[in-house]
N, C-alpha and C positions, 0 to 999 in steps of 0.2 A: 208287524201285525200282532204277534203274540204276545210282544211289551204291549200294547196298548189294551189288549184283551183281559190280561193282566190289571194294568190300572185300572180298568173299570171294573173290573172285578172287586178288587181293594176297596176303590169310589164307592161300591156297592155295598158291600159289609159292611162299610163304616157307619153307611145312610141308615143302614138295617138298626144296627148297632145304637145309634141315636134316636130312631123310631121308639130301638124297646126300650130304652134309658125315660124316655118324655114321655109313653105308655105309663112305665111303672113308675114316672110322680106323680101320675093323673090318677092314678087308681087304689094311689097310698095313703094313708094306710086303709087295706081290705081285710083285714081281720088285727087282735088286739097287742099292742105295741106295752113290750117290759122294759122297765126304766131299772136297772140293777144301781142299787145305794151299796156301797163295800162296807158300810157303817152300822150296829146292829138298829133294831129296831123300836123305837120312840124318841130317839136325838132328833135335835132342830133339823140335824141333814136330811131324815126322814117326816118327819112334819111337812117341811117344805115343798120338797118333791113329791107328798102325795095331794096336798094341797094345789099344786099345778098340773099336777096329771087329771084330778081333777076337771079344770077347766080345760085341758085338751081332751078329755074324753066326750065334753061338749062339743068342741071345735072339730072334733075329728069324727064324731057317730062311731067313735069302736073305744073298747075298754082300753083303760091305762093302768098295764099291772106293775105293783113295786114291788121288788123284789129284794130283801135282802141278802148281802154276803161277804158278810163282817170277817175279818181274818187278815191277818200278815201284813198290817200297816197298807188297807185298802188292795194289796196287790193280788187276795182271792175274785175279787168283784169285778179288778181292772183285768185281770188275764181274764177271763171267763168271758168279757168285752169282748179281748183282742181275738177271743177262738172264734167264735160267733160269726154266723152269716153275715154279709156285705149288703142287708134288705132293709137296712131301717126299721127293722122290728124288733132290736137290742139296742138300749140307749144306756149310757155309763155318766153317773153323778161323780163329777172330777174335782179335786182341790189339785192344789198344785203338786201333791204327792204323786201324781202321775208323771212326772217330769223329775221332783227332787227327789224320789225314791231309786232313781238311775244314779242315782250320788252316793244314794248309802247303803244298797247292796251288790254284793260281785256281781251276782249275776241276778237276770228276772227273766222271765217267757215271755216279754214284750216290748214292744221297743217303741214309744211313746208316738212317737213321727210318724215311725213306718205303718203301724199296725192301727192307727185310727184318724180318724178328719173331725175337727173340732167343729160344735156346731156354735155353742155363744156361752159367753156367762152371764149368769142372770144377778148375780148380784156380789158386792164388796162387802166383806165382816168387818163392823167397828170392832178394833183389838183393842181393851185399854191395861193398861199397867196396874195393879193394884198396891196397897201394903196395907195392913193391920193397926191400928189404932197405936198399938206399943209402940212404932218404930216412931221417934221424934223427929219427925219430917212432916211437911206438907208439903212440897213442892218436888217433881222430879231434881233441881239441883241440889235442895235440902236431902235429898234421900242419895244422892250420888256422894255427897262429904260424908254421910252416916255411914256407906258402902267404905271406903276410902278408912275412914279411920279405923273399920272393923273387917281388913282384910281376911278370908276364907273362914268368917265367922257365921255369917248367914247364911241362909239358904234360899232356892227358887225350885217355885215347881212345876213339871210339865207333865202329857200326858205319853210318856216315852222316849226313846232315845230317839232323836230326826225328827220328832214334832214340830209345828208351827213354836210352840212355846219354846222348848230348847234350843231352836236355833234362832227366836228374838232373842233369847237371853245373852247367847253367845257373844251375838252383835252387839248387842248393849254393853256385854264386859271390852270387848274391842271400843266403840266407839269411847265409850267411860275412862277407861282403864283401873274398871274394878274386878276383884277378884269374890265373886259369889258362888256358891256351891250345888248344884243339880242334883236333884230328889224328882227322881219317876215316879211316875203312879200309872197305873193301868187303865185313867181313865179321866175324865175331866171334875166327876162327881165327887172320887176320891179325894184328887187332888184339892179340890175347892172344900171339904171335910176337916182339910189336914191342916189348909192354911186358917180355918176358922178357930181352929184345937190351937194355935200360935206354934204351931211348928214351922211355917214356913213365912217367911218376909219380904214374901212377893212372889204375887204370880200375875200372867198374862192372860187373859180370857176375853170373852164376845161383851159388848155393851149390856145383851138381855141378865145373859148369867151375874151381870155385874151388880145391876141397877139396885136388885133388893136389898144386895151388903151393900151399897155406900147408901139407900133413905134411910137403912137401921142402924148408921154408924160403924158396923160391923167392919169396915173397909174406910180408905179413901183411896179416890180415884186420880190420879196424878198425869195421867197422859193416856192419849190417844193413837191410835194410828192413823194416819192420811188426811182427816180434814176430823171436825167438829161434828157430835154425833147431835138430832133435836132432841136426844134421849137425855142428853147431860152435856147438855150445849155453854156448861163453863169450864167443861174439864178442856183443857190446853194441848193440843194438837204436840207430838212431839217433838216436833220446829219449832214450834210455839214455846217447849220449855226448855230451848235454848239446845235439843241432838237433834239438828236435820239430817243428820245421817242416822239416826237411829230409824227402825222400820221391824214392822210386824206385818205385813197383808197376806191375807186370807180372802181365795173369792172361789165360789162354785159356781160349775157347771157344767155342760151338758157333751158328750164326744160317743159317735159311733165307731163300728169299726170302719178303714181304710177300706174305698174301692165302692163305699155307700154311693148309691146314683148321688151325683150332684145337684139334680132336681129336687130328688127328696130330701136333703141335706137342706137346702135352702130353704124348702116350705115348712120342713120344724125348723127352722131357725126363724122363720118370720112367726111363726105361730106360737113360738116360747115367748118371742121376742112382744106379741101384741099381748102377753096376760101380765108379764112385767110390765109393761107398760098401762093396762088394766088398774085406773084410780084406786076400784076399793082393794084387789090384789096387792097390789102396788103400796096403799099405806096398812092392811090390814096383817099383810102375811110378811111385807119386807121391813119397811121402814120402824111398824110398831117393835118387828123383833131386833131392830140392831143393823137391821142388814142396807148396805146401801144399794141400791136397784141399778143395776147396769142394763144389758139386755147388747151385747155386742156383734161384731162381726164375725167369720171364722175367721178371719185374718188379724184383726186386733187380739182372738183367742190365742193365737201360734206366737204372737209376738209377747203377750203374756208367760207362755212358757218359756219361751226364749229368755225374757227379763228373773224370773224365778229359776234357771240355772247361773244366769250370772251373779246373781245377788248371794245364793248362797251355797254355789259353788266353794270358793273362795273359805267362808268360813265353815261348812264341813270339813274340807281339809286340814285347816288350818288347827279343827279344834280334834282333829282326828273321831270323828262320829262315824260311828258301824252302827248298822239297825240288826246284823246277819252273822255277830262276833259269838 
């Protein structure tokens, strides 16, 4: 009798339990929802996220605040996530630094898995390869022999140690087997500054950033990552220029903390998911700036991070990369 009294006891909290879970999607959001950007304030990552908060502050009748908090290679913005209430009214702007930043320092306050539930990405970064007019190359292979005959003579720039950039380049010297030299800069503005002064003989950046150096000559664009951008729909995908294992991807988007009702978790995920999908959002805010519009699962998210520690797992180690030395 008292096991059974028991069970329904349990039966009962649970029902309770699920009552106030499907209550609090129903009545979410009731006051205004902050989106923290770990990025400072007027980069494309912040343009974009307040451009869609934006359109959820329509879709939702409550304000969408952005937040900046720029610092420690995003891991100010992303711990400050992971501390935060389990309410859906703290949303974290994620690159994959959420997941490869567990690669390149000892220790962090967060544990990418544990501590949050991925809601979608909303979109793919065209990355394209650049080089400066001097280097006598047009082609990714022409620029791979010019690499080859002028071993650890040239340089490449990123925007720190563990970047998106530094760690395509690494790959590239792997896949290659050239020997090219790494120049940080603090910043992508820098860096793009530095390689126009002809200090530098290639760098990796977004389609947008791209487009004005290569109509002014300034640049050519030599390769792509993942597919063909309609921004500069003859530059050659990097399969295309003969490295299918070469690779740069970059995609953002959206993760609360771990233990978010799952009700709420799905209604922004469906609701990020319909402004991405949103025609003039869709070509005005993604595709004009470089960006490829995704608009995914949380499950296709996690599988994502998953794909982004094994890819460059492997060559942080290998190139021995500290973000924390």
């Amino acid at each position: 009798m008292k096991r059974s009294m028991f069970l329904l006891g349990g039966l009962a909290l649970a029902a309770l339990a699920g009552l106030s879970a499907t209550a609090a999607a129903q009545t979410w959001p009731a006051r205004p929802v902050s989106f923290i950007v770990p990025f400072a304030a007027g980069g494309s990552a912040d343009a974009t996220t307040r451009a869609l908060g934006q359109k959820l502050s329509e879709i939702w009748g409550q304000p969408v605040i952005i937040d900046n908090k720029p610092g420690g290679g995003t891991n100010i913005g992303t711990t400050f996530v992971a501390k935060s209430p389990a309410d859906g009214y703290t949303v974290l702007f994620a690159t994959d630094a959420v997941v490869v930043n567990t690669l390149l320092y000892r220790s962090l306050p967060f544990d990418p898995y544990r501590d949050f539930s991925p809601v979608t990405v909303i979109c793919h970064l065209d990355q394209v390869m650049l080089i400066p007019p001097s280097v006598p190359a047009s082609t990714m292979r022409e620029f791979v022999a010019y690499l080859k005959a002028n071993p650890g003579k040239l340089n490449y720039g990123s925007y720190g140690a563990g970047s998106p950039p530094h760690l395509a380049y690494e790959l590239f010297k792997h896949v290659t087997g050239t020997d090219i030299v790494h120049v940080p800069y603090k910043g992508v503005a820098p860096m793009v500054t530095d390689f126009m002064a002809g200090n530098l003989q290639t760098i990796i950046t977004g389609v947008y950033s791209a487009l004005p150096l290569a109509k002014s000559g300034k640049a050519k664009v030599i390769g792509i990552e993942g597919r063909r951008s309609p921004l500069l729909p003859d530059t050659p995908t990097f399969s295309e220029a003969g490295y299918p294992d070469m690779r740069a991807p970059s995609w953002w988007g959206y993760m609360v903390p771990a233990g978010t009702p799952v009700a709420v978790v799905s209604k922004m995920q469906r609701d990020i998911v319909s402004v991405v999908r949103d025609p003039e959002f869709r070509q005005k805010r993604l595709v004009a700036f470089g960006l490829e519009p995704l608009g995914n699962t949380p499950e296709e998210f996690t599988q994502l991070l998953k794909e982004a520690v094994g890819l460059w797992g492997p060559i942080i180690k290998s190139a021995g990369i500290r973000s924390d030395q």
